[in-house]
Each structure stands twice: as structure tokens, then as C-alpha cells.
C-alpha positions as protocol buffer text, in pm:
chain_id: "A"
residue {
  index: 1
  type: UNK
  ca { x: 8990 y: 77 z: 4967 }
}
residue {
  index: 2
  type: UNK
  ca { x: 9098 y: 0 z: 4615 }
}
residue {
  index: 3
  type: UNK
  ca { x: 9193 y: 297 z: 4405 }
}
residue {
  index: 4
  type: UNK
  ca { x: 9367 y: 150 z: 4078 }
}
residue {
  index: 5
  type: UNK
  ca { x: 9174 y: 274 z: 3769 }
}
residue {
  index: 6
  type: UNK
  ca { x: 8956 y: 108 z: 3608 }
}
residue {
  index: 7
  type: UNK
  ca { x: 8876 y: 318 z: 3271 }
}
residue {
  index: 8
  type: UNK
  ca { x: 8943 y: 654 z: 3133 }
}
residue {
  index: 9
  type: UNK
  ca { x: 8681 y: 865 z: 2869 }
}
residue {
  index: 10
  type: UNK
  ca { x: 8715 y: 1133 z: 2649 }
}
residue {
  index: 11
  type: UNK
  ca { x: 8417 y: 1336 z: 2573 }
}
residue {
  index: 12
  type: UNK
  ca { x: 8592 y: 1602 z: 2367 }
}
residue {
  index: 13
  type: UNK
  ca { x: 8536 y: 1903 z: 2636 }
}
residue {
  index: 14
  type: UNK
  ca { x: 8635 y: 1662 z: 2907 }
}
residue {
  index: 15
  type: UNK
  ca { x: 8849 y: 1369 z: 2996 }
}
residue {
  index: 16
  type: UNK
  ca { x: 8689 y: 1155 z: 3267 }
}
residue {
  index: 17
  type: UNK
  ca { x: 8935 y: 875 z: 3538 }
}
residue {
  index: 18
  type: UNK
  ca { x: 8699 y: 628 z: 3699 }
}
residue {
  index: 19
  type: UNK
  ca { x: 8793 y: 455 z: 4017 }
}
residue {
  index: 20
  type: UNK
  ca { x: 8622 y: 220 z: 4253 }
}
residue {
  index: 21
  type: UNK
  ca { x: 8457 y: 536 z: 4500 }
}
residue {
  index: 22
  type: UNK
  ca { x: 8584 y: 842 z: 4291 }
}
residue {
  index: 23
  type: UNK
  ca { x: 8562 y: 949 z: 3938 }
}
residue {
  index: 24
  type: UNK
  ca { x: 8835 y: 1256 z: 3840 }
}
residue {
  index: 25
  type: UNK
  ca { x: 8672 y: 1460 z: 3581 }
}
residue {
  index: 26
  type: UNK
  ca { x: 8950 y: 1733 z: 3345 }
}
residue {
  index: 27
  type: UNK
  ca { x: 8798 y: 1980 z: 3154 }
}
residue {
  index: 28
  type: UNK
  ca { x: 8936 y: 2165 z: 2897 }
}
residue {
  index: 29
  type: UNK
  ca { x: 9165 y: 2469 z: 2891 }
}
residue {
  index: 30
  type: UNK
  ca { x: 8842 y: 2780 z: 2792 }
}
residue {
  index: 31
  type: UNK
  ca { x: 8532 y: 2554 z: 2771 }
}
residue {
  index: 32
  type: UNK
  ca { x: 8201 y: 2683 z: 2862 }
}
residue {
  index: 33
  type: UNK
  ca { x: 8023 y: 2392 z: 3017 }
}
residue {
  index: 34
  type: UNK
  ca { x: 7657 y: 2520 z: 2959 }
}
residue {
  index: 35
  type: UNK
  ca { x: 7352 y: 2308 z: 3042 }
}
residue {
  index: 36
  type: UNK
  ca { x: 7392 y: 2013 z: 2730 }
}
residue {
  index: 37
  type: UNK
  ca { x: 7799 y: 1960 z: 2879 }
}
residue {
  index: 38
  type: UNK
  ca { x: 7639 y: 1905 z: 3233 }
}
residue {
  index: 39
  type: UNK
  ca { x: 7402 y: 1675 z: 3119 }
}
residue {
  index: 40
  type: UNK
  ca { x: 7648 y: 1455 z: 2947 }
}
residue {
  index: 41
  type: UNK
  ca { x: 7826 y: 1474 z: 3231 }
}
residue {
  index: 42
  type: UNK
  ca { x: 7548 y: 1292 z: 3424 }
}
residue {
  index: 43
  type: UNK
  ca { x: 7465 y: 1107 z: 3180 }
}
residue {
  index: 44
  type: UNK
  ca { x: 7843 y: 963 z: 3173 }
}
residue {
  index: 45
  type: UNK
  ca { x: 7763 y: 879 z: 3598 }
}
residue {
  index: 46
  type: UNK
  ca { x: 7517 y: 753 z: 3565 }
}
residue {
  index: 47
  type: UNK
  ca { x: 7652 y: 469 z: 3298 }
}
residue {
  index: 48
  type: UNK
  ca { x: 7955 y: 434 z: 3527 }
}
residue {
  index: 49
  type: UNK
  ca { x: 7790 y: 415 z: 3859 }
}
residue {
  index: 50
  type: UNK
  ca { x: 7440 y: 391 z: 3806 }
}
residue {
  index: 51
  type: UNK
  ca { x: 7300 y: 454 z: 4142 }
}
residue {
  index: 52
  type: UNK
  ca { x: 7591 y: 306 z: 4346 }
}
residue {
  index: 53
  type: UNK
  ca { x: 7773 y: 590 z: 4583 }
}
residue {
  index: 54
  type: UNK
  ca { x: 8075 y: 754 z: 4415 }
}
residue {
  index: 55
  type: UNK
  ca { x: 8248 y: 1100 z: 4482 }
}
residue {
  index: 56
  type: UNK
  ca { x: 8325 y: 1330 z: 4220 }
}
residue {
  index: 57
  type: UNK
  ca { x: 8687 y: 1508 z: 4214 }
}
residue {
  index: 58
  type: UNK
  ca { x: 8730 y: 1814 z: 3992 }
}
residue {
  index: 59
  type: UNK
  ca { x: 9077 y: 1872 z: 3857 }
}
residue {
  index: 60
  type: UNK
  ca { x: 9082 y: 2238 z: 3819 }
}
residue {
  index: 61
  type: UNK
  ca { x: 9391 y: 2272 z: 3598 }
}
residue {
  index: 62
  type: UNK
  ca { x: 9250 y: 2431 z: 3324 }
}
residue {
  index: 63
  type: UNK
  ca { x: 9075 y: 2747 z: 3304 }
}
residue {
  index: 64
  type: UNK
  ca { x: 8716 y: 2688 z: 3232 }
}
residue {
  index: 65
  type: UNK
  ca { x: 8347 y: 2825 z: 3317 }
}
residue {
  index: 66
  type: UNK
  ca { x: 8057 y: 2700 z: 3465 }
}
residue {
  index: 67
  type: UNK
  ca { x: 7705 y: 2837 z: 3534 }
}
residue {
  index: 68
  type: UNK
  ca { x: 7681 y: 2705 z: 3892 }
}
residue {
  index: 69
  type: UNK
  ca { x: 7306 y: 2709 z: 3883 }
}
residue {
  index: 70
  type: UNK
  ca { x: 7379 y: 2409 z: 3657 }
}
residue {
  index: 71
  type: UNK
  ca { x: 7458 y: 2179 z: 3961 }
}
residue {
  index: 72
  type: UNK
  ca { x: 7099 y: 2145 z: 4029 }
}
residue {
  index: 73
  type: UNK
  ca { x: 7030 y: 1976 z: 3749 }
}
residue {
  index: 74
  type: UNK
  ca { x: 7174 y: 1657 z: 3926 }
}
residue {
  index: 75
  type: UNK
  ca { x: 6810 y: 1599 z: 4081 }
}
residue {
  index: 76
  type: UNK
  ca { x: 6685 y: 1489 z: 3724 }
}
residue {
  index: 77
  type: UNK
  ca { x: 6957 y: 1226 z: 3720 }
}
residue {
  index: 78
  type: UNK
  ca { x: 7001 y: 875 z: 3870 }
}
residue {
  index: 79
  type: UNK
  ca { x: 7317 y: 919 z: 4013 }
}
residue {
  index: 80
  type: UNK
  ca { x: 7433 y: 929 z: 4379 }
}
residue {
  index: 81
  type: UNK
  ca { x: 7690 y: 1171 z: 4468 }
}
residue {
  index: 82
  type: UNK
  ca { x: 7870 y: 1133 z: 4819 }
}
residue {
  index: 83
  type: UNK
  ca { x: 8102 y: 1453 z: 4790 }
}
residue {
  index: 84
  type: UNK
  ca { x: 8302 y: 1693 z: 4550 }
}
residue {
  index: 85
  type: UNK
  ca { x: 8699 y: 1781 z: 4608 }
}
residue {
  index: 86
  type: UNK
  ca { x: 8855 y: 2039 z: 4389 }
}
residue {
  index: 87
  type: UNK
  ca { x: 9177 y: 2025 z: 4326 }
}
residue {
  index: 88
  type: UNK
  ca { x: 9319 y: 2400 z: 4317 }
}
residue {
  index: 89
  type: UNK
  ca { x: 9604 y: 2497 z: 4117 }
}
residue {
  index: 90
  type: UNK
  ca { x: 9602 y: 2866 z: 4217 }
}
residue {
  index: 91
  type: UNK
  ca { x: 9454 y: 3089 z: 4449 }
}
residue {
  index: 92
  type: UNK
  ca { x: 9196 y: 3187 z: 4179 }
}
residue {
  index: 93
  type: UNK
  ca { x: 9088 y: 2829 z: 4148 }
}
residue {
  index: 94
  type: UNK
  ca { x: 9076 y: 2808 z: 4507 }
}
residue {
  index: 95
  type: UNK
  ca { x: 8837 y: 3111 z: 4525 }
}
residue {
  index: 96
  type: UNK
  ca { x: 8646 y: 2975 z: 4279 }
}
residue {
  index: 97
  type: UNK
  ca { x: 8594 y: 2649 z: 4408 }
}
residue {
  index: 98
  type: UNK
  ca { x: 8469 y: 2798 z: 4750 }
}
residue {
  index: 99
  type: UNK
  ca { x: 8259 y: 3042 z: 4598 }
}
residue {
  index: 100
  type: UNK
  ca { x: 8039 y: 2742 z: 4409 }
}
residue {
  index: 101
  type: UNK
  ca { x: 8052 y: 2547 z: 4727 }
}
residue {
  index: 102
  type: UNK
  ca { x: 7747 y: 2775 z: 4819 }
}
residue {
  index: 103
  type: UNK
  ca { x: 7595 y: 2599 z: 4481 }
}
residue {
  index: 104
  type: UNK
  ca { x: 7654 y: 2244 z: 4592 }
}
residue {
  index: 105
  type: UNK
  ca { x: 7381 y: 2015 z: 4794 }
}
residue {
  index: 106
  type: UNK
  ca { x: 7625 y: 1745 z: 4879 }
}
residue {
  index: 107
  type: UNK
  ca { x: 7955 y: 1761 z: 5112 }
}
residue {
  index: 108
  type: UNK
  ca { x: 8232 y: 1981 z: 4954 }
}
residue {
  index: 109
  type: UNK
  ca { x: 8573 y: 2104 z: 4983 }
}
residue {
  index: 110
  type: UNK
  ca { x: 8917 y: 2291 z: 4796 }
}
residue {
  index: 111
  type: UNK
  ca { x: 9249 y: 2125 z: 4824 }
}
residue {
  index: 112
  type: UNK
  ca { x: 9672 y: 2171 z: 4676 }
}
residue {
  index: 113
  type: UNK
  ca { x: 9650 y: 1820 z: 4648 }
}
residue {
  index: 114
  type: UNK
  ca { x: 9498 y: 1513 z: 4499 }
}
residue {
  index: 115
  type: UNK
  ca { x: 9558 y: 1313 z: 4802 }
}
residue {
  index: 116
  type: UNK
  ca { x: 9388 y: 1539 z: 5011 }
}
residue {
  index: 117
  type: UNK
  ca { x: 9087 y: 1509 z: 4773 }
}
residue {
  index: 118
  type: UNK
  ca { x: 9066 y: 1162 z: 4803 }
}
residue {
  index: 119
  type: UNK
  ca { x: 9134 y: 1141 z: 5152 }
}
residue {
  index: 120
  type: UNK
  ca { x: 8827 y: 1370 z: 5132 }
}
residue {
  index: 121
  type: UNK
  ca { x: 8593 y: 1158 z: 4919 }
}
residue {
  index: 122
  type: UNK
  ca { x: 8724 y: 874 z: 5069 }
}
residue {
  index: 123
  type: UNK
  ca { x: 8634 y: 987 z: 5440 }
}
residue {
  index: 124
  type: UNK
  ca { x: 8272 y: 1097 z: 5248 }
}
residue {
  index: 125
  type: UNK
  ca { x: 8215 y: 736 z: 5112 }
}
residue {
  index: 126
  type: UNK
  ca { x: 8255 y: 580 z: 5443 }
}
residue {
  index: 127
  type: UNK
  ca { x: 7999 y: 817 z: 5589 }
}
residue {
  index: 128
  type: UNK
  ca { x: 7759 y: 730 z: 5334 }
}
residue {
  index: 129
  type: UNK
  ca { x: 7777 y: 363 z: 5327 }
}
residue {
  index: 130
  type: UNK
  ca { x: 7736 y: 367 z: 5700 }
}
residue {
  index: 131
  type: UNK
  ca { x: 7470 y: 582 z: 5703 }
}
residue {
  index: 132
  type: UNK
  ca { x: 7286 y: 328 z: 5443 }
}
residue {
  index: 133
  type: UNK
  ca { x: 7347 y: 40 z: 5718 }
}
């Protein structure tokens, strides 16, 4: 599978790394991503990927919040969601990232490393596209 890059975006709050099957997605160091943040973050999948199958890795190096409830918005959006990898820094990160599993309606799971995230997504896209055959 290719994973070279193929763009990067800013959005202020958030820096976004778009690959063929995976899109890394940095947010800042104390944002509060509140319901308008998660809606441009749709809205930014849904111009990179329209409705094709991608997985989403979070990059959990910063220290930021999240209303989990937030992750249901997805259903309003055209986008197509395979899985979701954190990658943990620390063991608070980790915590965190298993307690919004319980938030998630797609495959998830907390890794040390961004290999094992894409392994992850990677594994998650094959699923999916052979499930669509």
C-alpha cells in the first residue's frame, strides 16, 4: 500500500497529514475542540476523501479536550471512516484514548507507536474494501 504523503493542512487548532488510506490529524497543545472544531474537521474529510474509505490516526502529543459526545456528529457527514488509532504519548493519553473508545462506532485502538497505528488502519482498510466486494 502506498503511504508517501500527499498534502499537509493547517486549520489553526489543527494540523492535518493526508495519505492514500490514513489521514494523521495534530491538535494543538490546550485547545477545546467543541462542536464548530469537529465540524471542520469533517468538513476537511470529506474534501479530502469524499466518500472513499480512509482511517483516521490521532496524534495525541499535545494536551487537548474533547467532548466525546461530539463523535456522533460524524452521521451528518459524507465521510467514510474505516478505523481510529491513537497514538499515546503517556499513560494519561493512553487512558484517555480507551476511555473514548466507548464513544466511537467504528473499529478503534491505543498504541506507543505510529507504526502500530498504521499497521492498525492499514489491517482496517483491507477489511473494509473486502467487505465492499
Amino acid at each position: 500500500m502506498e503511504t508517501s504523503e500527499n498534502s499537509f493542512l493547517d486549520v489553526g487548532f489543527a494540523n492535518f497529514q493526508f495519505y492514500d488510506i490514513y489521514v494523521i490529524a495534530t491538535v494543538g497543545e490546550g485547545v477545546v475542540l467543541g462542536k464548530e472544531e469537529m465540524a471542520k474537521f469533517y468538513e476537511v474529510f470529506e474534501n479530502q476523501y469524499g466518500d472513499k474509505p480512509f482511517g483516521y490516526i490521532s496524534n495525541r502529543k499535545n494536551d487537548y479536550t474533547i467532548n466525546p459526545l461530539y463523535y456522533k456528529e460524524i452521521e451528518k457527514y459524507n465521510i467514510n471512516i474505516v478505523g481510529v488509532a491513537t497514538l499515546c504519548y503517556s499513560k494519561e493519553s493512553y487512558d484517555m484514548a480507551l476511555f473514548a473508545e466507548q464513544f466511537f462506532s467504528w473499529p478503534h485502538a491505543a498504541f506507543y507507536t505510529l507504526e502500530d497505528c498504521i499497521s492498525f488502519i492499514t489491517e482496517q482498510y483491507k477489511k473494509e474494501k473486502k467487505a465492499g466486494l
